[in-house]
Backbone as a printed PyTorch tensor [residue, N CA C, xyz], in Angstrom:
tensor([[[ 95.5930,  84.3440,  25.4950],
         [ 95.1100,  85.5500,  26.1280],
         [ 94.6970,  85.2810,  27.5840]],

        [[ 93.7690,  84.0560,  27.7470],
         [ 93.7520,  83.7560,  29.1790],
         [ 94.9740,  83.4930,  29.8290]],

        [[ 95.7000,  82.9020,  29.3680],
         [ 97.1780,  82.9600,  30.1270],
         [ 97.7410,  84.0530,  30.6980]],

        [[ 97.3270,  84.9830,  29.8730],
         [ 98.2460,  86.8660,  30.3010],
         [ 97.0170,  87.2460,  30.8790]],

        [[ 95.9810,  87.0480,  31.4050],
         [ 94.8860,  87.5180,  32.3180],
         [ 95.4600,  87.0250,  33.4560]],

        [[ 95.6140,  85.2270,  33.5310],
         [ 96.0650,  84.7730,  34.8830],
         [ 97.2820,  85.0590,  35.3550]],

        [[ 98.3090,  85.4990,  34.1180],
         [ 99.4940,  85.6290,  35.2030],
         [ 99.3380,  87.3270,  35.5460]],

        [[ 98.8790,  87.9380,  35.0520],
         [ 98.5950,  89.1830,  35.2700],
         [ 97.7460,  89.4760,  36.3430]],

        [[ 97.0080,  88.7010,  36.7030],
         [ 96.1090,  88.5260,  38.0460],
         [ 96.8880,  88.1590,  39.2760]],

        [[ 97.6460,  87.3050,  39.0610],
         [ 98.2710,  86.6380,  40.1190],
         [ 99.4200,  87.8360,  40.8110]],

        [[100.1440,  88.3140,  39.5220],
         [101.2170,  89.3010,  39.5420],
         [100.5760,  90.8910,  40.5180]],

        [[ 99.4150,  90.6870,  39.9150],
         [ 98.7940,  91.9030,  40.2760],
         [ 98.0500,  91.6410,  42.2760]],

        [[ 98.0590,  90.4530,  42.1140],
         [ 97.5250,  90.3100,  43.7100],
         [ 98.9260,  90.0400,  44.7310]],

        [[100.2480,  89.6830,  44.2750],
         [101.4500,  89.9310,  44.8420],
         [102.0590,  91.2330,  45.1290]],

        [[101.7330,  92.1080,  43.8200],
         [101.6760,  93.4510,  44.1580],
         [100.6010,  93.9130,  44.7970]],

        [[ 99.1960,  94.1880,  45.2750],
         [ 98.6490,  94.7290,  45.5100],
         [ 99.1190,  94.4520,  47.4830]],

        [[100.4530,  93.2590,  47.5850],
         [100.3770,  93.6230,  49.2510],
         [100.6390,  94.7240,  49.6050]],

        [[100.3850,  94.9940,  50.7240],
         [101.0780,  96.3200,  51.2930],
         [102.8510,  96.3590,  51.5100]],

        [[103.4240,  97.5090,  51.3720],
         [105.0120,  97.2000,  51.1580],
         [105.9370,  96.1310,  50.5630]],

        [[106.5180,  95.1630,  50.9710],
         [107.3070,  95.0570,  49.9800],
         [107.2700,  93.0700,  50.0770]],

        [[107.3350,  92.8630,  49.2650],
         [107.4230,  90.8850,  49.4120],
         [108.3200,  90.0830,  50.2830]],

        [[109.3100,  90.7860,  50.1670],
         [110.3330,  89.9170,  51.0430],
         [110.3110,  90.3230,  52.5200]],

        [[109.4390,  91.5380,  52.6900],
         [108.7900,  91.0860,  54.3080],
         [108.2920,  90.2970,  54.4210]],

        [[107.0290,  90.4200,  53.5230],
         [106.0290,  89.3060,  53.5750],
         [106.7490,  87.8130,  54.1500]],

        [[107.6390,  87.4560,  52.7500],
         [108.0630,  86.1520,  53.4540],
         [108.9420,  86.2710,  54.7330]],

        [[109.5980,  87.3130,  55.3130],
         [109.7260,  87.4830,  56.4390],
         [108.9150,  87.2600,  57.4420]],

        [[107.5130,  87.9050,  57.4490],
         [106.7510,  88.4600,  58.4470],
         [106.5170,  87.0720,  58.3700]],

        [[106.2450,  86.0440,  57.3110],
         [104.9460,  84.5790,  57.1760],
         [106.0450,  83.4370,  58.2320]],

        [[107.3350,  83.8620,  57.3370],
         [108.2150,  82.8380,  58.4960],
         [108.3680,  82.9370,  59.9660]],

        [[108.3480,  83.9490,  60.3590],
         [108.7090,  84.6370,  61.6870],
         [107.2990,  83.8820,  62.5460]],

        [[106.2440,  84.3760,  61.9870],
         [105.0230,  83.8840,  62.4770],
         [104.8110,  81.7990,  62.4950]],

        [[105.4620,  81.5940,  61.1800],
         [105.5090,  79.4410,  61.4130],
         [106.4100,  79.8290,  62.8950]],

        [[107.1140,  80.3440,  62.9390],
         [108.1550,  80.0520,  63.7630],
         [107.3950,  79.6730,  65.5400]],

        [[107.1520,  80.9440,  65.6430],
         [106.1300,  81.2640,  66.9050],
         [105.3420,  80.4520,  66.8900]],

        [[104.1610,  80.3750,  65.9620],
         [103.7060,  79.3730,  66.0620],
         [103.7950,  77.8570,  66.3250]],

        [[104.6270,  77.4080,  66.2000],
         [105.5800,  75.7540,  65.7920],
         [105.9040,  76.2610,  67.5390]],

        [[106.6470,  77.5020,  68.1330],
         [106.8550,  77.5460,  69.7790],
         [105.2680,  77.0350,  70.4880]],

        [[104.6960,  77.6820,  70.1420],
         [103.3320,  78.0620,  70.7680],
         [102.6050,  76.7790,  70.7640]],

        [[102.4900,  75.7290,  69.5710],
         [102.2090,  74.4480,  69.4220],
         [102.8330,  73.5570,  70.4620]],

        [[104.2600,  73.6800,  70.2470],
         [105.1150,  72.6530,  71.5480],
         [104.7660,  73.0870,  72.8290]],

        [[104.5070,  74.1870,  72.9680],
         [104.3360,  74.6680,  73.8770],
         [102.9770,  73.7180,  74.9630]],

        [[101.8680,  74.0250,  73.8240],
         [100.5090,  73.4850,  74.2380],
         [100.5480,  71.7500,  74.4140]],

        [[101.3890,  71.1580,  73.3690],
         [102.0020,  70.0150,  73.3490],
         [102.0530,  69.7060,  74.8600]],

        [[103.2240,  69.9330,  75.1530],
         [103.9890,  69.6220,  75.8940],
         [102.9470,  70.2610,  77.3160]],

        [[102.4300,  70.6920,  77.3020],
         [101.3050,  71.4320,  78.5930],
         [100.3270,  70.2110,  78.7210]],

        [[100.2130,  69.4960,  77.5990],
         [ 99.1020,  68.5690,  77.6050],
         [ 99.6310,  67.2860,  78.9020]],

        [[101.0510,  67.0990,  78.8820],
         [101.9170,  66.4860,  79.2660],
         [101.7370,  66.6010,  80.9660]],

        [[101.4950,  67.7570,  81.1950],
         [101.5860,  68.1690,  82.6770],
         [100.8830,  69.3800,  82.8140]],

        [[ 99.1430,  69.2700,  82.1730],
         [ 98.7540,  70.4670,  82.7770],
         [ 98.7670,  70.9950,  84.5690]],

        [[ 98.5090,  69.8510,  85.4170],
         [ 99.1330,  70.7570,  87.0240],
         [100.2060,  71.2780,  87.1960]],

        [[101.2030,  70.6760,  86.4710],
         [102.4120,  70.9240,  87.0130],
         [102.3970,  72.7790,  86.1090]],

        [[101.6320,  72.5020,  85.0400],
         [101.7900,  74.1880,  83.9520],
         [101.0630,  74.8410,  84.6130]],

        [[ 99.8360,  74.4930,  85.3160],
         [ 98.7260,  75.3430,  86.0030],
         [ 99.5410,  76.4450,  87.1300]],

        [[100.1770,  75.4970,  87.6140],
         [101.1430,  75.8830,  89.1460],
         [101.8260,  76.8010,  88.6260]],

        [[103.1230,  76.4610,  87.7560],
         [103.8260,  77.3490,  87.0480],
         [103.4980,  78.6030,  86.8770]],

        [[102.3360,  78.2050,  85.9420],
         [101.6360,  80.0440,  85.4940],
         [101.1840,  80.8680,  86.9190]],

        [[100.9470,  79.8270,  87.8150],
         [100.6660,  81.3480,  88.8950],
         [101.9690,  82.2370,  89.9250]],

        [[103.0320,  81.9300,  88.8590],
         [103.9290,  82.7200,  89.2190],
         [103.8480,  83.9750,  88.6000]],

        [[103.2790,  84.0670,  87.3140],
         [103.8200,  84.9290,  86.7230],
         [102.5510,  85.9530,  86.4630]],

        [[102.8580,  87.3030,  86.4020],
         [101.5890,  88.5120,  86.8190],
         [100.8200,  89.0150,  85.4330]],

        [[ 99.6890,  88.1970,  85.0160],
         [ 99.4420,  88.6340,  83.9680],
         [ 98.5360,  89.8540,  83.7960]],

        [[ 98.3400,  90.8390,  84.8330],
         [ 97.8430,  92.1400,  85.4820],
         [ 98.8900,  93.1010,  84.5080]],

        [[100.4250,  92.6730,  84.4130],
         [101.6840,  93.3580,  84.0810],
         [101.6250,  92.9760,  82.8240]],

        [[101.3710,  91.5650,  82.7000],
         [101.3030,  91.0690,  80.8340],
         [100.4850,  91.8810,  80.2130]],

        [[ 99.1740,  92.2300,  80.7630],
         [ 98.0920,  93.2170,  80.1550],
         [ 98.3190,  94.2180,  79.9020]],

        [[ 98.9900,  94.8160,  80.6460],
         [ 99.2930,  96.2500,  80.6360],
         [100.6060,  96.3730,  79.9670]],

        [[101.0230,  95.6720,  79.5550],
         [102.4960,  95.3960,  78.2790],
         [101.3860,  95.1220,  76.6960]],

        [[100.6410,  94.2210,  76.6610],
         [ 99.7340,  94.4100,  75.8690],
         [ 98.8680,  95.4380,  75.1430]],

        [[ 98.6650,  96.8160,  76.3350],
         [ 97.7520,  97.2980,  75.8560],
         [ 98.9870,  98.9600,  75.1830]],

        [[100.7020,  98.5450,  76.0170],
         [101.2860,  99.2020,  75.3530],
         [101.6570,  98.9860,  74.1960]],

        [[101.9450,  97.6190,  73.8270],
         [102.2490,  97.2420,  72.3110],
         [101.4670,  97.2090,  71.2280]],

        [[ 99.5260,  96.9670,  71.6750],
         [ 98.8400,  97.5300,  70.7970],
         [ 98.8890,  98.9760,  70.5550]],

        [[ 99.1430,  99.6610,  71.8360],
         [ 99.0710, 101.0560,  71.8020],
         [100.3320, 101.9080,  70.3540]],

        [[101.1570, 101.3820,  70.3200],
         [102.1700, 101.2990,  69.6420],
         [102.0460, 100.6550,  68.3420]],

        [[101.5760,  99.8130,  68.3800],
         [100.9540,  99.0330,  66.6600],
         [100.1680, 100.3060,  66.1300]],

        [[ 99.1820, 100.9380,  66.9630],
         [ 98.1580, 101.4890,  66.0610],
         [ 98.9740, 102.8670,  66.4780]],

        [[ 99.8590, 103.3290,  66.8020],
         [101.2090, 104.8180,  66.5520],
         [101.5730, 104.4960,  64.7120]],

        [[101.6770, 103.5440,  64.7350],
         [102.7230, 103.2120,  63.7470],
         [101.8030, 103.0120,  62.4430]],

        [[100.5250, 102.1420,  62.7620],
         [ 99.5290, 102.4960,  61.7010],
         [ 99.1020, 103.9940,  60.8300]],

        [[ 99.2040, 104.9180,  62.2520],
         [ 98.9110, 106.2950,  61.7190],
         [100.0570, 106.9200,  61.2040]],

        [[101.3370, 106.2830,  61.7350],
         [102.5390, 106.9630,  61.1420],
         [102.5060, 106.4140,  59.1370]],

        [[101.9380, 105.2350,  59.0820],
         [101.9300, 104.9030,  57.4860],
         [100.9530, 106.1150,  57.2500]],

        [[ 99.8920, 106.3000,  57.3910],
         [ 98.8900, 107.1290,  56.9710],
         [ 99.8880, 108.5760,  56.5620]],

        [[100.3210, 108.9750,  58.2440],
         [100.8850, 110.5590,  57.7190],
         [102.0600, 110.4000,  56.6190]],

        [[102.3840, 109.4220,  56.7060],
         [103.8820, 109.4440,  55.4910],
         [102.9130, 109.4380,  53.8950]],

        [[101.6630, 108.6990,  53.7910],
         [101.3050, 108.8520,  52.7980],
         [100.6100, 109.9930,  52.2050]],

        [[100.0720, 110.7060,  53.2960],
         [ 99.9090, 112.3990,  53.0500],
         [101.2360, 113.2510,  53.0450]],

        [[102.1930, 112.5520,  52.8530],
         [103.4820, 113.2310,  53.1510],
         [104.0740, 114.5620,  54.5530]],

        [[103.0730, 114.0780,  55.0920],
         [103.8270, 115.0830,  56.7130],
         [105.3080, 113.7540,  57.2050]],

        [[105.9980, 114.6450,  56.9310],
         [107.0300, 113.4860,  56.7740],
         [107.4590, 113.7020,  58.9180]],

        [[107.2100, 115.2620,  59.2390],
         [107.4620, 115.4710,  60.5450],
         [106.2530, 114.7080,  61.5020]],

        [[105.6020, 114.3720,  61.6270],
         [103.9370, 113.5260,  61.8760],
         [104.5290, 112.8110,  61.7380]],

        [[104.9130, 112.0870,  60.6220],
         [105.4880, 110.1200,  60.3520],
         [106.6000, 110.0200,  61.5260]],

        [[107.5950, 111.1070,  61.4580],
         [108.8520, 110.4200,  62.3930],
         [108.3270, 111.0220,  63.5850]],

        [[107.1810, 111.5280,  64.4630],
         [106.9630, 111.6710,  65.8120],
         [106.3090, 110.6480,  66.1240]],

        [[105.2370, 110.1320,  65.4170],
         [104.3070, 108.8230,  65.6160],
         [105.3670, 107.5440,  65.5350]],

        [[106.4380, 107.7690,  64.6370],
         [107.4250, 106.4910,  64.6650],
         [108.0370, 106.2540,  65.9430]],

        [[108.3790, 107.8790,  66.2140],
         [109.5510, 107.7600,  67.0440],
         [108.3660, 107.2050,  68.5980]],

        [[106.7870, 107.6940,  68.7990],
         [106.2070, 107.3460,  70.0870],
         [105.8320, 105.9650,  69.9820]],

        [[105.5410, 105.4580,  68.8970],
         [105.9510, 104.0500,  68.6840],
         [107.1400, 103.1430,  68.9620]],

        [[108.1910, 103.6150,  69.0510],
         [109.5480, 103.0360,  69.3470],
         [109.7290, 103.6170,  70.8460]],

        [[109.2650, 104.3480,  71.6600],
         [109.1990, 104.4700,  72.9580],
         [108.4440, 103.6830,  73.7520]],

        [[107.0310, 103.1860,  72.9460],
         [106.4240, 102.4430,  73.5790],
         [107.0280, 100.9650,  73.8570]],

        [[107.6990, 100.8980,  72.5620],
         [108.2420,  99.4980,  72.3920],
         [109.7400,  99.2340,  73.4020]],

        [[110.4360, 100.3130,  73.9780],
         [110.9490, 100.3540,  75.3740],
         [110.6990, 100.3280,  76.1580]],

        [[109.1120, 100.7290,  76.7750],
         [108.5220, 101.0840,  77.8440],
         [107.8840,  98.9530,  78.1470]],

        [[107.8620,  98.5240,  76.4200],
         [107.4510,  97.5220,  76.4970],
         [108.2490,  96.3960,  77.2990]],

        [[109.7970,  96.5520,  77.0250],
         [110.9130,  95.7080,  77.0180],
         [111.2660,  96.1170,  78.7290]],

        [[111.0710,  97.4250,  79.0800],
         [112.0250,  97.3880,  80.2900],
         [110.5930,  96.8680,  81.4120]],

        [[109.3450,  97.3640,  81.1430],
         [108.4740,  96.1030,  81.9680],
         [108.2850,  94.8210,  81.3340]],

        [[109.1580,  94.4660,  80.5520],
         [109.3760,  92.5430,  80.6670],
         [110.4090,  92.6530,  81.3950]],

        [[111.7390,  93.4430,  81.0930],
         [112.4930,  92.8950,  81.9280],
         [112.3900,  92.8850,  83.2380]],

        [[111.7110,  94.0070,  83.8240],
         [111.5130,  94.0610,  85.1500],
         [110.9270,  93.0180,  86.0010]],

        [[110.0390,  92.3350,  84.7660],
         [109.1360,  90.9020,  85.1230],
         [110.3810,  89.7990,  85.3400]],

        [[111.3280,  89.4270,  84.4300],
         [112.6690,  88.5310,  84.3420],
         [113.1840,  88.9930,  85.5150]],

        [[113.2410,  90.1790,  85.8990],
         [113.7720,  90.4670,  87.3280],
         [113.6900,  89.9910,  88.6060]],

        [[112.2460,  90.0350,  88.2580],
         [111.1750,  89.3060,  89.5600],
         [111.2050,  87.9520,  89.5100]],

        [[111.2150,  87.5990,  88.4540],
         [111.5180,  85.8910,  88.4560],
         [112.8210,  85.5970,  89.1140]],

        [[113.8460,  85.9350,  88.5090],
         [115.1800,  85.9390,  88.8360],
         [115.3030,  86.0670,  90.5620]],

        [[114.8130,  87.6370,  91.0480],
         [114.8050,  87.0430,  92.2800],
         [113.9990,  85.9040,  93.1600]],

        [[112.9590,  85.4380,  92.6540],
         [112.1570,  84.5960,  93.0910],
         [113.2040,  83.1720,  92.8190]],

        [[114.4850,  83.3590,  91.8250],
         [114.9770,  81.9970,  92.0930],
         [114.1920,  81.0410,  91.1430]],

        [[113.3390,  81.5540,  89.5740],
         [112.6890,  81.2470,  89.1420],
         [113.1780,  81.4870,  87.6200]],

        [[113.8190,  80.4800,  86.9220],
         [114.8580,  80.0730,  85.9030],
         [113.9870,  79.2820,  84.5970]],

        [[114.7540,  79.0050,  83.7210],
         [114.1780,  77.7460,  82.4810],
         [114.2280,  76.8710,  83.3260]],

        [[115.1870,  76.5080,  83.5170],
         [115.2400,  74.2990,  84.5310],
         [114.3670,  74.7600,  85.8650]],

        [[113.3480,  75.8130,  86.0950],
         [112.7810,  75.6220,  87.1890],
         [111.3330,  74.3100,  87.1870]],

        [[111.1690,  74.4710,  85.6350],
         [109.8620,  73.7850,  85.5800],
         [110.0430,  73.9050,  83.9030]],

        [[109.4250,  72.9910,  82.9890],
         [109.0700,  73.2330,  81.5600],
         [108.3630,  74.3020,  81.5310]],

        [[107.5310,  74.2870,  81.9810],
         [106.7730,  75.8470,  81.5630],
         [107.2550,  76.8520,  81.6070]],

        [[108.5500,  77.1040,  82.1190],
         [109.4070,  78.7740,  82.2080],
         [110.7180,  78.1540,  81.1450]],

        [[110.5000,  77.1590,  80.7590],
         [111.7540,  76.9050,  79.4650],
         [110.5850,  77.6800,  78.4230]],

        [[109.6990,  77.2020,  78.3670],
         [108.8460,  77.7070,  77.6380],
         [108.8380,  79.3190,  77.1970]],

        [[108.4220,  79.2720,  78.3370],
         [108.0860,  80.9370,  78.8780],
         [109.1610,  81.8980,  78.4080]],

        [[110.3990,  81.7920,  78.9810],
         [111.7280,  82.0110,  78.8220],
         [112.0960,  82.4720,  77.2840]],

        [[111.4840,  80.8600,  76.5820],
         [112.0400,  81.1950,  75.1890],
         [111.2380,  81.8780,  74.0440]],

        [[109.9980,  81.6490,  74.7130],
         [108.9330,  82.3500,  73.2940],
         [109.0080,  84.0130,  73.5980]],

        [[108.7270,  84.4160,  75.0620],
         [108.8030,  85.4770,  75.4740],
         [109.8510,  86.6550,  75.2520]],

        [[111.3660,  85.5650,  75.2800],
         [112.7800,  86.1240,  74.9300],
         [112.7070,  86.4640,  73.6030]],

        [[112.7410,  85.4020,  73.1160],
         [112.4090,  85.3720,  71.4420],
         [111.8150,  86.5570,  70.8160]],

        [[110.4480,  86.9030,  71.2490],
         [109.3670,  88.0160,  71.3430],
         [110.4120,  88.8090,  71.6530]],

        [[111.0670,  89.2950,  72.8500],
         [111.6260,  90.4010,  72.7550],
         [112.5420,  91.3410,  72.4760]],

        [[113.5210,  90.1480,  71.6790],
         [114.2810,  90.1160,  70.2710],
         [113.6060,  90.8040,  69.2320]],

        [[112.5070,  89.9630,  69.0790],
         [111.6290,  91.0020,  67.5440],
         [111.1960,  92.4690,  68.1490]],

        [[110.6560,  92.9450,  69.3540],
         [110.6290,  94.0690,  69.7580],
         [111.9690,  94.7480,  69.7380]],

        [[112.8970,  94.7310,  70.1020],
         [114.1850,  95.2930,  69.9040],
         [114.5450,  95.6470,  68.2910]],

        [[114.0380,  94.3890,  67.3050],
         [114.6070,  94.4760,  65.9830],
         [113.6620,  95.8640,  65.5680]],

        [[112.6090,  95.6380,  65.9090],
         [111.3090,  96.2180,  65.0910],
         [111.5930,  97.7190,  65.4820]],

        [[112.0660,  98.2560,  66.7970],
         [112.4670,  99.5180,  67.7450],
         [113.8270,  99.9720,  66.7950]],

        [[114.6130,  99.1580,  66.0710],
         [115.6620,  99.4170,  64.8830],
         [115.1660,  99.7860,  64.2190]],

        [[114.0930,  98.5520,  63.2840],
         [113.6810,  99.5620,  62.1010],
         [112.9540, 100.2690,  61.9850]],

        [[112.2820, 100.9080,  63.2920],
         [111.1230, 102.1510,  63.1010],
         [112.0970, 103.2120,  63.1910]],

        [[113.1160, 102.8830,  63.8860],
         [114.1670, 104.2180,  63.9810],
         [114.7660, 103.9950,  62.7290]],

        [[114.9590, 103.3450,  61.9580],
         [115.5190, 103.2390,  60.3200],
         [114.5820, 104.3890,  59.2370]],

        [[113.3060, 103.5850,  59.8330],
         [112.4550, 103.9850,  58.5680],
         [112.1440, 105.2390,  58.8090]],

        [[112.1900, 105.6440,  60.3840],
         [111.9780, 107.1800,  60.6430],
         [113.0140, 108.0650,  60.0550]],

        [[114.2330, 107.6580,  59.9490],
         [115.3580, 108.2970,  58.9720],
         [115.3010, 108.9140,  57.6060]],

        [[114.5600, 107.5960,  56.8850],
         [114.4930, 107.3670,  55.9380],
         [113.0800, 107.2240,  55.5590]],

        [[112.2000, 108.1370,  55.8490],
         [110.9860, 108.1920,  56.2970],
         [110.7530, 108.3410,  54.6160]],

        [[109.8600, 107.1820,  53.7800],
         [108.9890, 107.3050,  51.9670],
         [107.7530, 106.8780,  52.8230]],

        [[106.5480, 106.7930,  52.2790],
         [105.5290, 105.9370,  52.1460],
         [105.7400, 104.2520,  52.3210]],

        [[106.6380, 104.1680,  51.1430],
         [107.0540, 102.3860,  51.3880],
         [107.9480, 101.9260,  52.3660]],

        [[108.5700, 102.5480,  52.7240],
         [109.5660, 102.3620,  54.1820],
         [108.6330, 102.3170,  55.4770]],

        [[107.6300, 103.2810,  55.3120],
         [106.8780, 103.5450,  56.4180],
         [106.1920, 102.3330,  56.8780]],

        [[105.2990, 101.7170,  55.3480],
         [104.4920, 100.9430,  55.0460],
         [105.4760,  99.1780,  55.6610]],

        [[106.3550,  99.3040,  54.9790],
         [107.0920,  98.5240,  55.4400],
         [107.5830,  97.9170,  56.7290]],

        [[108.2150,  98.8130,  57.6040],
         [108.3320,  98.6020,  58.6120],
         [107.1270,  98.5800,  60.0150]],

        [[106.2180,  99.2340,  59.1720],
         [104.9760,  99.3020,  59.7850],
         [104.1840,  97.3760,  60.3080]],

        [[104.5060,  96.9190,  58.9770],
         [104.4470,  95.5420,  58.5740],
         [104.7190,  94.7250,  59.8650]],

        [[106.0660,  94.9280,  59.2990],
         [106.6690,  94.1280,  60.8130],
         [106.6680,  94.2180,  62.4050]],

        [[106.2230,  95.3270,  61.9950],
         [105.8870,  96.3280,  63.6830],
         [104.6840,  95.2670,  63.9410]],

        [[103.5160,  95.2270,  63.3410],
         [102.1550,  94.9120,  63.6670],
         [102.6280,  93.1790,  64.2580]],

        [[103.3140,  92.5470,  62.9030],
         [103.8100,  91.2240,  62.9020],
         [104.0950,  90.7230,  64.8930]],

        [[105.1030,  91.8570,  65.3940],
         [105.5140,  92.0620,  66.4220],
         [104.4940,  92.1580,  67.3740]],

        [[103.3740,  92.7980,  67.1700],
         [102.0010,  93.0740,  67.7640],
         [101.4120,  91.7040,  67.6800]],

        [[101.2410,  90.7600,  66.7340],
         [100.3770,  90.1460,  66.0860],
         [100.8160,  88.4840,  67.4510]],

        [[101.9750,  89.1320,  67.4870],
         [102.4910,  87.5910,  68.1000],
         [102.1440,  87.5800,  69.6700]],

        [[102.3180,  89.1400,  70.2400],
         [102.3530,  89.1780,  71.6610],
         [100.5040,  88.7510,  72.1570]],

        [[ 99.8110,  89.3730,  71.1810],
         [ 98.6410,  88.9830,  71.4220],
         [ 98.3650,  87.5490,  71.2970]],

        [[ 98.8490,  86.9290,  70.5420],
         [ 99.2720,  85.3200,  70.9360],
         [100.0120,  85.0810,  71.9980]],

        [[100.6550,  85.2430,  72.5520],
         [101.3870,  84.8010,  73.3550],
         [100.6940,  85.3110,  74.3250]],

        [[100.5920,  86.2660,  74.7650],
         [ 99.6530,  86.6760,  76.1490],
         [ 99.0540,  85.5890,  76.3920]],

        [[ 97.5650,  85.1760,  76.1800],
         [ 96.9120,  84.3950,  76.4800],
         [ 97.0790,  83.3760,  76.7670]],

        [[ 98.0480,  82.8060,  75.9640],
         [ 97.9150,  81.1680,  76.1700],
         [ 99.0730,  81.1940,  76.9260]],

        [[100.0230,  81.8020,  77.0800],
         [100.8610,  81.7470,  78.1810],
         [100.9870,  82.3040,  79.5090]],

        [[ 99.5270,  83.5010,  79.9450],
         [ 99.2850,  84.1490,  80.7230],
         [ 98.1670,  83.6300,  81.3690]],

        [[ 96.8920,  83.6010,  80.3420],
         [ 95.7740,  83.2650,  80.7120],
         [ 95.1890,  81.8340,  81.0790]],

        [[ 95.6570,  81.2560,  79.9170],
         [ 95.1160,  79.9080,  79.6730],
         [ 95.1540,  79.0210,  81.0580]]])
């Protein structure tokens, strides 16, 4: 009988995540991933903090902030879009999705505009380790913004509660990283 308590406990705390498991192990890998960047990253900074100090004052973290406060702005669109899908305003879920997936453009075309500015500055990966760096966690990052801008426009289609919930997931995941990355690649 204790046996069917514990697996029934265990079963029951796998279900009780929000949406669906195989995000989960999505969202958990995605995050080693970044992380394991973000580690080499600091690694390798240890290596040549002047030479990283210098580096970073190329880059405008005035613009990083204000990309920040759109992608939180957009995490918590998408929070309320789970809410209205679970009261079923299914028209509420896909406007909050859809200003969520605008933000997350508004996010991408001021990075790129930032890659722009580098670019003309003549300011590359082989300019210095710290913009191989930069380059790849940042790029990387804005890969998952692009994916995540798919599936909010998916789930807005196909707008249930668990779709909502779901993609909501990964949206935040997407949130979860830039707020990592800001800092230690902006601020630090």
């Amino acid at each position: 009988m204790s046996q069917n308590i514990e697996q029934h406990g265990s079963a029951q705390g796998i279900d009780a995540l929000p949406g669906d498991l195989m995000m989960w192990i999505l969202i958990v890998s995605e995050l080693l991933v970044f992380g394991a960047g973000l580690a080499a990253f600091m690694a390798v900074r240890l290596t040549d903090p002047a030479g990283f100090a210098e580096a970073q004052t190329h880059l405008n973290a005035a613009t990083a902030g204000i990309n920040t406060l759109v992608l939180v702005t957009s995490g918590w669109l998408a929070a309320m879009a789970v809410r209205s899908s679970e009261l079923g305003d299914t028209l509420r879920t896909r406007l909050l999705l859809t200003a969520a997936s605008v933000l997350g453009v508004v996010f991408l075309v001021i990075k790129w505009a930032e890659y722009a500015t580098k670019s003309a500055q003549g300011i590359d990966f082989e300019t210095h380790t710290f913009f191989l760096f930069y380059y790849m966690l940042t790029g990387f990052h804005a890969m998952h913004v692009i994916a995540g801008i798919v599936i909010l426009a998916l789930i807005g289609w196909k707008t249930t509660p668990r779709n909502t919930e779901v993609g909501a997931a990964f949206w935040h995941m997407v949130d979860l990283v830039w707020v990592l990355l800001f800092p230690i690649i902006y601020l630090l």
